[in-house]
N, CA, C and O of each residue as an XYZ file, in Angstrom:
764
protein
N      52.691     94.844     54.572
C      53.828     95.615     55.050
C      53.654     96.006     56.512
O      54.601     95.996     57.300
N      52.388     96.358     56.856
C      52.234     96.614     58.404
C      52.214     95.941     59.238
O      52.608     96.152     60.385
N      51.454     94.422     58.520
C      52.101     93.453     59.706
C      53.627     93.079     59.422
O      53.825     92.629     60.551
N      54.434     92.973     59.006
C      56.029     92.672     58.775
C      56.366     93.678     60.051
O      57.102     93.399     60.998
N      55.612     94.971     59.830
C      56.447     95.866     60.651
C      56.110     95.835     62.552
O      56.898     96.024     63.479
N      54.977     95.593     62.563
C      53.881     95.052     63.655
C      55.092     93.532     64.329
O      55.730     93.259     65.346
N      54.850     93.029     63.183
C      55.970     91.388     63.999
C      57.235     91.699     64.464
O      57.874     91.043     65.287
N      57.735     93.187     63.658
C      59.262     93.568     64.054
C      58.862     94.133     65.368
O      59.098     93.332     66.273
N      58.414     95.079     65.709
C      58.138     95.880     66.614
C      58.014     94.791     68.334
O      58.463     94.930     69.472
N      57.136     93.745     67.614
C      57.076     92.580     69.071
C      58.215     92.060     69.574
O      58.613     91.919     70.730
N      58.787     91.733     68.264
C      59.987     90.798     68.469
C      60.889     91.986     69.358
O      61.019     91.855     70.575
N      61.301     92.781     68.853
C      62.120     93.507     69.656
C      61.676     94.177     70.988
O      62.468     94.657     71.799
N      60.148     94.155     71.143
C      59.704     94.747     72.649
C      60.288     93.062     73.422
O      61.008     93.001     74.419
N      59.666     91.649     72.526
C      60.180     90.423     73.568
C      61.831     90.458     73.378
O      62.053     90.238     74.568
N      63.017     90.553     72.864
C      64.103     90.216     73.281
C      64.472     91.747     74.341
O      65.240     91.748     75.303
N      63.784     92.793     73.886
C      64.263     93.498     74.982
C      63.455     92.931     76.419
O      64.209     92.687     77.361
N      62.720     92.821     76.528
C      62.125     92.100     78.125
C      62.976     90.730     78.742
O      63.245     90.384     79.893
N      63.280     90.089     77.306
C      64.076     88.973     77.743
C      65.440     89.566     78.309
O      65.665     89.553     79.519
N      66.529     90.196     77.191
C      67.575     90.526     78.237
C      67.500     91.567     79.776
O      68.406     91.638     80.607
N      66.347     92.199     79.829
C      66.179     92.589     81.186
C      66.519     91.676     82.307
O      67.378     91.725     83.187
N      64.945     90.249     81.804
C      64.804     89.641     82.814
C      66.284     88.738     83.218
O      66.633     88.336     84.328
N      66.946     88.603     81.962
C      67.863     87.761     82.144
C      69.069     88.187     82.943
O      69.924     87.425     83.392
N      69.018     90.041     83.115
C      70.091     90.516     83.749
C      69.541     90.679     84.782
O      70.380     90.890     85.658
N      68.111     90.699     85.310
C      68.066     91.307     86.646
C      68.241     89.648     87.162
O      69.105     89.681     88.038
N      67.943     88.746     87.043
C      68.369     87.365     87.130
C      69.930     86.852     87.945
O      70.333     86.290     88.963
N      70.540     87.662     86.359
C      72.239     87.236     87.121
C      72.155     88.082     88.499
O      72.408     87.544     89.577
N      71.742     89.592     88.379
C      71.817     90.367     89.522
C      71.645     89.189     91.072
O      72.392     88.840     91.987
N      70.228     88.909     90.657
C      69.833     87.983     91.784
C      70.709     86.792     92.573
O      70.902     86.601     93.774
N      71.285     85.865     91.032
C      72.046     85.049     91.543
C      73.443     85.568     92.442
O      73.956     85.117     93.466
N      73.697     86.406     91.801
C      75.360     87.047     91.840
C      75.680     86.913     93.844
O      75.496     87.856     94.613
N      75.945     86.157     94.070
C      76.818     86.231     95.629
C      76.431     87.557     96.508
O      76.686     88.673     96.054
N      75.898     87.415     97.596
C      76.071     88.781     98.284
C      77.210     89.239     98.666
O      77.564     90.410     98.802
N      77.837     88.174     98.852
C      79.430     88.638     99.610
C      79.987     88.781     98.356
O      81.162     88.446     98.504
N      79.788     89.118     97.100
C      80.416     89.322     95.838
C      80.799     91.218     96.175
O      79.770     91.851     95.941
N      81.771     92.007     96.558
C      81.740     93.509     96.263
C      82.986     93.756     96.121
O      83.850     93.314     96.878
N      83.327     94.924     94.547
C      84.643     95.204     94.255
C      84.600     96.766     95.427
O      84.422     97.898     94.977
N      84.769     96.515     96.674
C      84.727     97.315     97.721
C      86.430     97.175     98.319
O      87.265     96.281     98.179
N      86.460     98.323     98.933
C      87.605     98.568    100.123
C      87.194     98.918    101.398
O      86.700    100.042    101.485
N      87.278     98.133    102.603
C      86.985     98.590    103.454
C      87.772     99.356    103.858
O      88.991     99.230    103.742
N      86.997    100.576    104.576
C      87.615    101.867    105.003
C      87.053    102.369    106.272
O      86.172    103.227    106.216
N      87.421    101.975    107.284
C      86.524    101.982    108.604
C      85.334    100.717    108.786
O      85.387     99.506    108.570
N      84.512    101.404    109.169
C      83.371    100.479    108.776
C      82.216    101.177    107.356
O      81.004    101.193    107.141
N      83.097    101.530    106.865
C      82.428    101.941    105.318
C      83.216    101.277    103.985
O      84.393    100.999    103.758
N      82.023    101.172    103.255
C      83.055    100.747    102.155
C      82.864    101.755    100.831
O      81.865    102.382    100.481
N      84.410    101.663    100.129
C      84.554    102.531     99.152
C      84.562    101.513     98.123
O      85.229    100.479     98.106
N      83.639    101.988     97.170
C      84.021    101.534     95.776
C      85.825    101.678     94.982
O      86.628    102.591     95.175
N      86.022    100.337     94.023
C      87.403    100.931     93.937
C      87.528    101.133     92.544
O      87.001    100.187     91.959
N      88.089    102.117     91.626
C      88.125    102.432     90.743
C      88.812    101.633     90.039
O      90.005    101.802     90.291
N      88.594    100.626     89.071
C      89.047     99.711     88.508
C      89.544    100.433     87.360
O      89.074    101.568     87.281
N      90.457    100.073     86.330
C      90.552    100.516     85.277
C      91.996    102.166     85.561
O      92.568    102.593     84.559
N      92.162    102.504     86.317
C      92.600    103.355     86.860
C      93.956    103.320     87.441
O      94.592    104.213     88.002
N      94.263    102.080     87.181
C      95.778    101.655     88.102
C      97.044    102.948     87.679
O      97.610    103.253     86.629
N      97.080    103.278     88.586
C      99.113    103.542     88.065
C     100.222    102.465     87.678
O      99.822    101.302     87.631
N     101.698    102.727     87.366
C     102.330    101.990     87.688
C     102.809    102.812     88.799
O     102.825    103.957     89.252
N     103.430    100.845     89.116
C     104.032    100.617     90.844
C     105.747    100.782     90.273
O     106.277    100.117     89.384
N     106.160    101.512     90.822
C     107.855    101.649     90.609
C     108.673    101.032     91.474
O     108.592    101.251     92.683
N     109.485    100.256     90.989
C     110.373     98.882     91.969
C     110.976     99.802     93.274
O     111.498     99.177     94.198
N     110.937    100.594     93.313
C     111.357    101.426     94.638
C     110.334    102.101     95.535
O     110.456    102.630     96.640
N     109.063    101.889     94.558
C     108.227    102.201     95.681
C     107.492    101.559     97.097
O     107.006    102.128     98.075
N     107.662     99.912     96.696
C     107.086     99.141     97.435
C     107.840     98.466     98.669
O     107.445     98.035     99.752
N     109.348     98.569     97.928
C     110.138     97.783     99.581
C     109.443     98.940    100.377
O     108.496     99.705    100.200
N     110.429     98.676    101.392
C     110.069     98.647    103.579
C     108.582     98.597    103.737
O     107.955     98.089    102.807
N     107.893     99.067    104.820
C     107.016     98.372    105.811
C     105.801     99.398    105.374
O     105.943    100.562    104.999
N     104.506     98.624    105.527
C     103.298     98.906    105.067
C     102.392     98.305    106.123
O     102.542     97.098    106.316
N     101.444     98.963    106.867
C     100.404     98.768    107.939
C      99.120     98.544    106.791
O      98.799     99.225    105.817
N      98.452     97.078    107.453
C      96.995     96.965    106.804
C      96.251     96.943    107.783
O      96.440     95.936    108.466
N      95.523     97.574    108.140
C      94.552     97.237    109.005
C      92.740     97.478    108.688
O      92.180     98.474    108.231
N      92.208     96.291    109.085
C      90.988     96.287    108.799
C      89.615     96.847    109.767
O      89.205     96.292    110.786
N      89.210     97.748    109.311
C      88.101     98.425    110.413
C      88.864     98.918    111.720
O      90.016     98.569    111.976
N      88.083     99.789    112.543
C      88.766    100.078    113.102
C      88.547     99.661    114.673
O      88.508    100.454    115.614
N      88.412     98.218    114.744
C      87.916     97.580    115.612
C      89.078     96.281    115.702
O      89.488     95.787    116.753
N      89.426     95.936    114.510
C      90.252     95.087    114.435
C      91.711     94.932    114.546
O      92.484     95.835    114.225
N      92.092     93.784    115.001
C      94.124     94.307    114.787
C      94.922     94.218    113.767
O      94.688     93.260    113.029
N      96.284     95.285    113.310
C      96.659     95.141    111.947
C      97.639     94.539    111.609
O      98.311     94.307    112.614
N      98.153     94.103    110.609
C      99.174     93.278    110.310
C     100.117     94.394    109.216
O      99.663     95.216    108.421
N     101.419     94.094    109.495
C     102.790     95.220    108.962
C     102.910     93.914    108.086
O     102.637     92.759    108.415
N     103.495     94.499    106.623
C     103.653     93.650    105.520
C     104.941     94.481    105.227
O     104.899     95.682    104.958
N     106.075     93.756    105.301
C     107.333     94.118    104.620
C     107.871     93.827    103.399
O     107.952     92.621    103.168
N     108.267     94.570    102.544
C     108.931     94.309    101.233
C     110.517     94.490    101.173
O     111.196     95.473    101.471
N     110.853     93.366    100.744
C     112.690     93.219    100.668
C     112.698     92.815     99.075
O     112.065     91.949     98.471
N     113.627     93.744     98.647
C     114.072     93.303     96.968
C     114.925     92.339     96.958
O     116.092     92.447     97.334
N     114.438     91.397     96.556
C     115.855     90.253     96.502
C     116.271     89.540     94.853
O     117.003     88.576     94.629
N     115.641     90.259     94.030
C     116.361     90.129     92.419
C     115.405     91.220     92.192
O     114.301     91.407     92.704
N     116.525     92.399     90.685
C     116.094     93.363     90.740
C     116.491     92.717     88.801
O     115.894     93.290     87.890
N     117.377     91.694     88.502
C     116.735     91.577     87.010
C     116.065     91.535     86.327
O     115.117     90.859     86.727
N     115.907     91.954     85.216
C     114.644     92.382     84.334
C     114.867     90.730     83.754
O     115.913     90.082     83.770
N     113.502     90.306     83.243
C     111.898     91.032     83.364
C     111.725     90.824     84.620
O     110.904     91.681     84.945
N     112.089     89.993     85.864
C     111.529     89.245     86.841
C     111.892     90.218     87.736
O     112.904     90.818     87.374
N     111.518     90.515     88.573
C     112.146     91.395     89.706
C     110.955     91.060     90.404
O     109.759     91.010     90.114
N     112.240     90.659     92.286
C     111.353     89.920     92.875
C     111.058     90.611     94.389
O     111.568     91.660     94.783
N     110.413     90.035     94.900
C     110.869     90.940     96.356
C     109.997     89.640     97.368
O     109.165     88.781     97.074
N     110.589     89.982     98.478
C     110.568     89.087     99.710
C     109.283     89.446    100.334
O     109.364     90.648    100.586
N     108.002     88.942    100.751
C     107.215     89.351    101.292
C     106.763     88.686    102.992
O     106.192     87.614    103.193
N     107.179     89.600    103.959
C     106.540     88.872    104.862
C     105.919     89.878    105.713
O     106.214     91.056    105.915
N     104.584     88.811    106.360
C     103.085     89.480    107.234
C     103.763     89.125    108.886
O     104.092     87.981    109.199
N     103.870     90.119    109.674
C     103.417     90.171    110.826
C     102.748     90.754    111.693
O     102.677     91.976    111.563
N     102.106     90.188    112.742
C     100.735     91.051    113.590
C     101.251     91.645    114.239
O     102.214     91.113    114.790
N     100.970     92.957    114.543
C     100.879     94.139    115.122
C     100.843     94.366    116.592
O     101.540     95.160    117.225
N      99.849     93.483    117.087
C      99.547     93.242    118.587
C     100.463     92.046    118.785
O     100.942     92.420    119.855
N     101.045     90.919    118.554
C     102.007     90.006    119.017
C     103.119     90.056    118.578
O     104.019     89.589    119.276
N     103.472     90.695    117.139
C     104.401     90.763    116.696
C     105.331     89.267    116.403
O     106.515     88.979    116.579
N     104.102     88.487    115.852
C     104.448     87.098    115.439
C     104.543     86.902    114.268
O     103.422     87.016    113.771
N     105.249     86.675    113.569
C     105.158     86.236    111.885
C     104.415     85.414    111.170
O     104.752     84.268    110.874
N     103.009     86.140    110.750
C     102.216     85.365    110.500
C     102.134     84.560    109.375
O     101.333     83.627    109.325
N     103.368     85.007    107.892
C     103.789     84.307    106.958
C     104.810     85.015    106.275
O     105.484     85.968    106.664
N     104.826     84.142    104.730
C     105.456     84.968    104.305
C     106.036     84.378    102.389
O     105.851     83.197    102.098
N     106.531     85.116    101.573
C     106.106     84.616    100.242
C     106.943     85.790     99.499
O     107.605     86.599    100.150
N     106.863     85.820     98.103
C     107.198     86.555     97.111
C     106.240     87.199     95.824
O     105.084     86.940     95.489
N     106.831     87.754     95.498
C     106.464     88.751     94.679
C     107.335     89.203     93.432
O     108.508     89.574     93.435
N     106.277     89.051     92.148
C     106.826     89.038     90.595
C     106.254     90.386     90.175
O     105.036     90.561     90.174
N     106.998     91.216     89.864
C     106.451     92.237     88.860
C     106.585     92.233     87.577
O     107.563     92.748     87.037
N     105.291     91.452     86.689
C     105.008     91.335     85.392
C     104.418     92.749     84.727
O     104.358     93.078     83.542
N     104.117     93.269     85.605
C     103.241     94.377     84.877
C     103.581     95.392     85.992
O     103.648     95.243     87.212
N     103.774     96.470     85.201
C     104.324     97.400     86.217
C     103.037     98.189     86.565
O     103.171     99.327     87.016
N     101.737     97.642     86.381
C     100.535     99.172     87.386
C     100.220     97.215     88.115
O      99.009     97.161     88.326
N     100.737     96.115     88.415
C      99.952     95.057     89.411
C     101.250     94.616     89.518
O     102.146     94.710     88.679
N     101.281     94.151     90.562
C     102.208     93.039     91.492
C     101.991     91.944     92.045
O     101.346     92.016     93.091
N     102.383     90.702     91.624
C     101.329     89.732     91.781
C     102.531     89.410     92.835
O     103.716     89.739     92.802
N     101.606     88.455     94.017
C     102.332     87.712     95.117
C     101.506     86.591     95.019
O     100.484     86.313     94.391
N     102.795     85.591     96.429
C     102.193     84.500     96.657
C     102.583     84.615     98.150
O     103.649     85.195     98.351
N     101.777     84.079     99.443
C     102.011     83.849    100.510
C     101.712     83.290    101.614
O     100.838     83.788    102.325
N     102.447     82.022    102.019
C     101.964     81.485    103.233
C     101.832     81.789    103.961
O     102.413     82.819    104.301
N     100.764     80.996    104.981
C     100.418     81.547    105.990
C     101.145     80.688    106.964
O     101.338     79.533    106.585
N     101.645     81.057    108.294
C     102.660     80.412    109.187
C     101.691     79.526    110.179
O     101.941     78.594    110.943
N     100.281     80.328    109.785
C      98.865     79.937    111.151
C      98.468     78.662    111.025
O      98.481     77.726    111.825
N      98.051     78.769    109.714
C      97.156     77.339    108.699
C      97.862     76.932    107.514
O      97.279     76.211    106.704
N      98.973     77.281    107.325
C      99.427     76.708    105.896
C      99.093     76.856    104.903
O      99.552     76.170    103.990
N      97.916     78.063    104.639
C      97.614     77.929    103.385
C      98.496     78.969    102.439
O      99.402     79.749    102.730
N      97.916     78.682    101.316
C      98.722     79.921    100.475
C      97.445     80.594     99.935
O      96.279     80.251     99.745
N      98.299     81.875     99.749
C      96.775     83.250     99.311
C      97.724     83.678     98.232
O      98.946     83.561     98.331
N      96.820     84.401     96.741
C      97.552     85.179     96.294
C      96.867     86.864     96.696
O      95.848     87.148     97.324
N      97.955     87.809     96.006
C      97.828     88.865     96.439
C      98.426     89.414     95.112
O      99.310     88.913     94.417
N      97.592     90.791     94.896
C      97.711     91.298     94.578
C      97.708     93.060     94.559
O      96.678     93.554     95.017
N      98.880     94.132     94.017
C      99.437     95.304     94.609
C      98.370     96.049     93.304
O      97.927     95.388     92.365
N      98.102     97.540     93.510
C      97.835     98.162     92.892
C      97.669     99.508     93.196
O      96.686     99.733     93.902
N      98.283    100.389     92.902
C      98.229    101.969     93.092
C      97.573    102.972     92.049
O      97.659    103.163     90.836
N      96.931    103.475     93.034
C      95.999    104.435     92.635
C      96.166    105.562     92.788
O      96.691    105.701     93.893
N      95.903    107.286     91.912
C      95.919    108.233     92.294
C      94.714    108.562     93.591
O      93.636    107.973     93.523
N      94.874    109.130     94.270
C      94.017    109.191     95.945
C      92.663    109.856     94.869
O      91.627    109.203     94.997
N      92.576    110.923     93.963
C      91.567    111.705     93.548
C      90.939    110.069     92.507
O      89.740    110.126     92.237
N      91.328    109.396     92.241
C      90.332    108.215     91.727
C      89.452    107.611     92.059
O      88.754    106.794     91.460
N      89.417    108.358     94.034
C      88.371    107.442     94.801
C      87.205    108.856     95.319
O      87.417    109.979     95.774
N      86.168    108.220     95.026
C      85.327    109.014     95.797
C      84.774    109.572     97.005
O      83.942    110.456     97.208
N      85.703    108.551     98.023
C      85.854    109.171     99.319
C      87.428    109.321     99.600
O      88.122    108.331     99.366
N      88.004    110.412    100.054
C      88.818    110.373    100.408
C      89.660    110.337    101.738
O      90.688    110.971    101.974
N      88.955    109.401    102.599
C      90.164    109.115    103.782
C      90.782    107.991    104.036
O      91.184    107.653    105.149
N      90.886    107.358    103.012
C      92.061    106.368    102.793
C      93.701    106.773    102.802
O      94.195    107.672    102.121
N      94.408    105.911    103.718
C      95.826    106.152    103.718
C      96.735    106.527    102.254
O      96.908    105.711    101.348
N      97.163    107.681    102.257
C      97.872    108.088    101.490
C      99.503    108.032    101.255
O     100.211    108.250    102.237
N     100.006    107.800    100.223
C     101.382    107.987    100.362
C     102.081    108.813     99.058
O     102.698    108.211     98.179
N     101.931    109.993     99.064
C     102.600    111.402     98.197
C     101.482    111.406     97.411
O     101.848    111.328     96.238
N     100.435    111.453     97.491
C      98.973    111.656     96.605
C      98.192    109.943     96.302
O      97.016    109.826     95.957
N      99.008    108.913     96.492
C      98.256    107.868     95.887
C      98.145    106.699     97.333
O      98.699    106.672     98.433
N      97.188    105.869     96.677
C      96.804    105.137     97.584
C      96.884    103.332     96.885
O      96.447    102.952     95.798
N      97.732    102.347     98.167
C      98.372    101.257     97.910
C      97.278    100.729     97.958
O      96.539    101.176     98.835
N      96.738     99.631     97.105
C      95.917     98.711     97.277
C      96.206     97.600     97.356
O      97.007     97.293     96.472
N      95.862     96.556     98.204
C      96.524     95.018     98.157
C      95.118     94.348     98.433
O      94.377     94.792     99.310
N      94.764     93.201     97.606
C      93.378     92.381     97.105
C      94.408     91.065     97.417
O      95.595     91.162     97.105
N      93.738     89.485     98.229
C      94.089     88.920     98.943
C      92.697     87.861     98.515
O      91.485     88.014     98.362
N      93.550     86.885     98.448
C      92.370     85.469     98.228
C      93.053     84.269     98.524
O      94.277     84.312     98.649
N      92.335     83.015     98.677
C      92.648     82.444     98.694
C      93.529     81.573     97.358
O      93.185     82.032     96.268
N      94.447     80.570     97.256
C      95.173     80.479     96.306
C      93.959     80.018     94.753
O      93.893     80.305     93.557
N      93.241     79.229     95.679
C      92.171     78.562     94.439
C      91.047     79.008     94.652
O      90.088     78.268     94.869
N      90.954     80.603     94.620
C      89.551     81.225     94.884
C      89.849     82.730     93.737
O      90.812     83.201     93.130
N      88.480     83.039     93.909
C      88.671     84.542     92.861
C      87.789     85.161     93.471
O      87.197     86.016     92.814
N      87.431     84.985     94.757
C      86.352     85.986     95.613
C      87.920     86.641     96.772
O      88.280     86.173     97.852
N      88.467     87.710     96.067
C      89.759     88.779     96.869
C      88.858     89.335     97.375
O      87.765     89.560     96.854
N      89.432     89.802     99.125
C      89.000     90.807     99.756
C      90.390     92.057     99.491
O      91.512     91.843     99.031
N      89.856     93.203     99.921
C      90.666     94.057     99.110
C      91.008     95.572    100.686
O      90.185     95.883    101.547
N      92.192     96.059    100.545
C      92.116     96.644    101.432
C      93.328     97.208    101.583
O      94.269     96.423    101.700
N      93.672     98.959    101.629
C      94.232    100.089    102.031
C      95.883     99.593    102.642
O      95.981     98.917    103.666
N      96.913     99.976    101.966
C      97.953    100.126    102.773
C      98.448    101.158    102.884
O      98.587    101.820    101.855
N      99.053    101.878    104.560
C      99.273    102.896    104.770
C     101.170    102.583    105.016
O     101.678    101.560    105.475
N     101.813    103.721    104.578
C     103.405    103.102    105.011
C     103.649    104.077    106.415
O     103.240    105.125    106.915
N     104.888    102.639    106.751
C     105.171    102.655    107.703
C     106.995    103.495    108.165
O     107.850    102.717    108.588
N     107.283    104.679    108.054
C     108.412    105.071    108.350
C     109.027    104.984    109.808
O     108.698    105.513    110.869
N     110.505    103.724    109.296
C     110.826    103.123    110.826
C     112.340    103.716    110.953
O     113.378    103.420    110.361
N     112.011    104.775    112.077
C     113.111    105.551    112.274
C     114.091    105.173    113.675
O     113.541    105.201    114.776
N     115.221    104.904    113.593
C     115.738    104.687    114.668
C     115.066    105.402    116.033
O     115.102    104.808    117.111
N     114.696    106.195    115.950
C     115.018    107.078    117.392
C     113.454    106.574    117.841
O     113.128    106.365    119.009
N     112.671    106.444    116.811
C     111.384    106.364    116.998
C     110.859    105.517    117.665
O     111.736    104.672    117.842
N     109.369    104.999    118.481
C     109.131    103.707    118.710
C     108.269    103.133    118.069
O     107.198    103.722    117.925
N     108.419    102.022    117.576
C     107.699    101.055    116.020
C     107.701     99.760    116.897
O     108.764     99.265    117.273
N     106.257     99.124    117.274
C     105.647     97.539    118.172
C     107.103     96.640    117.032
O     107.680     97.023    116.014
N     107.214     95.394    117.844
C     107.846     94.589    116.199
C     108.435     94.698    115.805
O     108.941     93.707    115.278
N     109.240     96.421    115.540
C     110.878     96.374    115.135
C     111.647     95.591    114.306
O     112.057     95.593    113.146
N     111.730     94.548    115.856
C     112.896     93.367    115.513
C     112.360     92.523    113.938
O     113.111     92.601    112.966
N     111.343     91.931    113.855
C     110.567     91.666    112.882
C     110.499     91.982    111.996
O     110.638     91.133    111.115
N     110.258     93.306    111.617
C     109.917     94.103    110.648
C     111.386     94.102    109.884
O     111.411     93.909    108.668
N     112.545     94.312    110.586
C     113.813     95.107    109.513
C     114.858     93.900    109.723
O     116.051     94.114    109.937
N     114.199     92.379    109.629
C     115.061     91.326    109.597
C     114.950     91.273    107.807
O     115.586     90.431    107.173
């Protein structure tokens, strides 16, 4: 009986050592450039997965600033509703840069699920297509809080290539374009 219990006792000290080694393993392999991160300056925030809100079809038209680090230049992403029938409701998506105010693409957007918004969008530069994806968050879901806000929550848009699943992911702040005001791009933005 003591050895039965002696052979149990091994066996389970070796499969526990085995799934260690086998996870610190994947750890190893796993991509460095693999991180469910947001850049936020030159810091990155973890992003609370699991946590989505829903996105309400009126929240996402007009103009949204992305900008990456704060070294870099940003690109205004506009939303136009152009079918509002259920289930499909669609909206017009187009990217232009900030500093040239050139149209850098542009694509659509299906809302299947009301806490994600899936897009598709060319690029005007290289031709490729990226998908994209929308997601809103309550602002208190993140552990740092100076990410762009809009009435307590914060826009997320994750961006890949069309035949890739490594999304970079990153903060949209909105953009209120008031006549009297001055807004780079304008013309661009409210075609």
């Amino acid at each position: 009986m003591n050895k039965r219990i002696s052979c149990f006792f091994v066996l389970i000290l070796f499969l526990c050592g085995f799934f260690e080694n086998a996870h610190s393993l994947n750890n190893k392999l796993r991509p460095s450039y693999y991180k469910d991160f947001i850049l936020d300056g030159d810091d990155f925030v973890p992003i609370p997965w699991g946590k989505e809100l829903p996105i309400l079809m009126q929240t996402l038209p007009g103009t949204w600033l992305l900008k990456v680090g704060r070294q870099t230049s940003a690109s205004y992403f506009t939303f136009q509703v152009v079918n509002t029938l259920a289930p499909n409701k669609m909206l017009y998506i187009k990217q232009v840069d900030a500093a040239t105010c050139r149209v850098l693409g542009s694509g659509v957007a299906n809302q299947f699920d009301s806490k994600i918004i899936y897009a598709t969008l060319r690029s005007n530069v290289n031709r490729q297509v990226y998908r994209i994806n929308f997601r809103n968050y309550d602002v208190n879901s993140f552990v740092k809080n100076t990410l762009p806000t809009q009435g307590g929550h914060v826009m997320l848009m994750s961006i890949a290539l069309i035949n890739s699943t490594e999304f970079q992911h990153y903060p949209l702040a909105r953009v209120e374009i008031n006549p009297q005001g001055k807004l780079n791009c304008r013309e661009n933005l409210i075609k």
